[in-house]
C-alpha positions as CSV (number, residue, x, y, z in Angstrom):
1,X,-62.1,-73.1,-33.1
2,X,-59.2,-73.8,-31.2
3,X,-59.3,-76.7,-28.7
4,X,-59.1,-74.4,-25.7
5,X,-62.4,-72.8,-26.9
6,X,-63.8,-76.9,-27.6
7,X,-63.0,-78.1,-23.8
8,X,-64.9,-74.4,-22.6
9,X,-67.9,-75.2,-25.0
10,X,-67.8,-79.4,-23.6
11,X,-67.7,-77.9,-20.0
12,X,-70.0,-75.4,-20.3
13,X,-72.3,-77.6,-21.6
14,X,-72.1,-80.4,-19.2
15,X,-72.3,-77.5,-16.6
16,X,-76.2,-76.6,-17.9
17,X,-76.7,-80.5,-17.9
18,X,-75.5,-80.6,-14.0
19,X,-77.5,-78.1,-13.2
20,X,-80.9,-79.6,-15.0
21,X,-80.5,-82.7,-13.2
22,X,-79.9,-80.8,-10.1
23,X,-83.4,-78.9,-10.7
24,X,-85.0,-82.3,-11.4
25,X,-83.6,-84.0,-8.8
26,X,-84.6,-80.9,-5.8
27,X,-88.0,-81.3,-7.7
28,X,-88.4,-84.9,-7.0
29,X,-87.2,-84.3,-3.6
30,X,-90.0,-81.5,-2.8
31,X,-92.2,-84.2,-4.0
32,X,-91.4,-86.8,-1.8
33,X,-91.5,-85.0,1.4
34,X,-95.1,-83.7,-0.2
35,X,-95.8,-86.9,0.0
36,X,-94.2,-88.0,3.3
37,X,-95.6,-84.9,4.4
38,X,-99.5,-86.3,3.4
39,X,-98.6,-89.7,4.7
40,X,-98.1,-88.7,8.2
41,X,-101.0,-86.3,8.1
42,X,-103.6,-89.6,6.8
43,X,-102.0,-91.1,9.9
44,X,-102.7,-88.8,11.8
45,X,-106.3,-88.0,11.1
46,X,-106.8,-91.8,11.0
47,X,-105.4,-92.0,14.7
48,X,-107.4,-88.8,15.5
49,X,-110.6,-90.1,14.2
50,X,-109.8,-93.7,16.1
51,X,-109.1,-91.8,19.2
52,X,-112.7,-89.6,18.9
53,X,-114.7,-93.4,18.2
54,X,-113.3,-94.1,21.1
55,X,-114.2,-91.4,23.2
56,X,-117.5,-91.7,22.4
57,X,-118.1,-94.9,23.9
58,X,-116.4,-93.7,26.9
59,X,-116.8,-91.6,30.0
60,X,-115.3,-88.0,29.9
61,X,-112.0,-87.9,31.8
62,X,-109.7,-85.0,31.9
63,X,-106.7,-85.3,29.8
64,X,-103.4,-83.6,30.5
65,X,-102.7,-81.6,26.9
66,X,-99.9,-83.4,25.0
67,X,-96.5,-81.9,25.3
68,X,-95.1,-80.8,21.9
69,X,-93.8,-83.4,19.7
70,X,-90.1,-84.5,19.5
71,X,-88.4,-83.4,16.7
72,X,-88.1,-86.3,14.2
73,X,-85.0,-87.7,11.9
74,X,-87.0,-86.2,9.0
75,X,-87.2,-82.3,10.7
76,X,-83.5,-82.6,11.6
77,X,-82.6,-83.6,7.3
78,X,-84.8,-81.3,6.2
79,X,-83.5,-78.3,8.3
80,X,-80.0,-79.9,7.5
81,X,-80.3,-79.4,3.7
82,X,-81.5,-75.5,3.4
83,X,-78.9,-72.7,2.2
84,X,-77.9,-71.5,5.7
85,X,-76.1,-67.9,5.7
86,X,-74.4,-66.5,8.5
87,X,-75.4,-62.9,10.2
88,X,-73.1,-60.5,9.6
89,X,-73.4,-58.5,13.1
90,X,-74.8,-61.5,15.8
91,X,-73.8,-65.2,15.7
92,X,-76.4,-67.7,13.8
93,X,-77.3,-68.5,11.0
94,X,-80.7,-67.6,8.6
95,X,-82.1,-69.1,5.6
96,X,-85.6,-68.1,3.5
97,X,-89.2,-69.5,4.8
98,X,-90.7,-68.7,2.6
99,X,-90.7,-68.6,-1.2
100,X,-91.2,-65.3,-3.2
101,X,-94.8,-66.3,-3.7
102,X,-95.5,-66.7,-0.2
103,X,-95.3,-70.6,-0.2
104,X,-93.5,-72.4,2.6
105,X,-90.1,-73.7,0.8
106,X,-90.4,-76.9,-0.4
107,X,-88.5,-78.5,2.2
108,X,-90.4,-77.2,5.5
109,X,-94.0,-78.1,3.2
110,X,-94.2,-81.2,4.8
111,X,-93.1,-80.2,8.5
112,X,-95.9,-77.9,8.8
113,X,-96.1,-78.5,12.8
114,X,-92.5,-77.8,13.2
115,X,-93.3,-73.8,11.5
116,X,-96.4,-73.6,12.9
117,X,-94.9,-73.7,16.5
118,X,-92.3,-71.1,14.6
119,X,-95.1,-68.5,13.8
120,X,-96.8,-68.1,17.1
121,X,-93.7,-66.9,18.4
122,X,-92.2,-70.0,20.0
123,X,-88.4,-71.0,19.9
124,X,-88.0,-75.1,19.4
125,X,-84.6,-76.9,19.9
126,X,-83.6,-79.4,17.3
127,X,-80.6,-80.9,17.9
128,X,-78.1,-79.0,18.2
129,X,-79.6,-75.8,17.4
130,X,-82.7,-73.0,18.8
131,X,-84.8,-72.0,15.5
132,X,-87.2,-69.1,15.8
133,X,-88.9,-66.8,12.9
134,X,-88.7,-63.6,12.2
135,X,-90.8,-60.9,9.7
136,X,-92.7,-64.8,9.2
137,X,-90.0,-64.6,6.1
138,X,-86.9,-66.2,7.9
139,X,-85.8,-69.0,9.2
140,X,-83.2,-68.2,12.3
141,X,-81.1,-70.6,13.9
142,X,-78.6,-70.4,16.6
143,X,-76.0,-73.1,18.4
144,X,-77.6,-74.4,21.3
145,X,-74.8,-75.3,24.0
């Protein structure tokens, strides 16, 4: 072999171990926003359950409904780190939903509430940009002025 043909083989082959700590590392990742993602729902349920115990003890009084949630640091990263393409006829951007199985992508698995709102046909403004869904397979986004 001539030493053209050794640098290609030494490149190639720290190119397959980049990309096997890639896969390892956006695995860990879809893990820890699992997680997150199961922290805030115990927190939740715990605060619901609270709230009920203490309804109980109380008087019935009408509540206004909640308005939706602000969009957290979290929702703003995790909508931040997806493959974004641009449309080729209309300005915005798209990216997958959902995997080929059906699953949420790993990165919206833990913002449940954010694609929930998504699917029943709402638009919701994070940051600096409008998302909406369409086909419940894609993940639209415009700029928001």
């Amino acid at each position: 072999m001539d030493a053209a043909t050794d640098d290609e083989a030494s490149i190639d082959a720290q190119l397959k171990e980049t990309e096997r700590s890639i896969a390892e590392l956006q695995k860990r990742r879809a893990e820890l926003l699992r997680a997150k993602g199961a922290i805030k729902w115990a927190k939740t349920t715990a605060s619901v359950s609270k709230t009920m115990d203490s309804h109980r003890a109380t008087p019935a009084i009408a509540v206004a409904p909640a308005a939706s949630p602000a969009p957290t640091k979290a929702l703003e990263e995790a909508l931040k780190s997806l493959e974004w393409s641009s449309f080729k006829k209309k300005e915005g951007e798209w990216t997958f939903l959902r995997n080929r199985d059906g699953s949420l992508v790993d990165t919206l698995t833990s913002e449940a509430d954010f694609v929930n709102r998504l699917r029943k046909g709402k638009e919701v403004v994070v940051g600096r940009y409008r998302y909406a869904v369409s086909e419940d397979k894609f993940l639209n986004r415009r700029f928001e002025a």
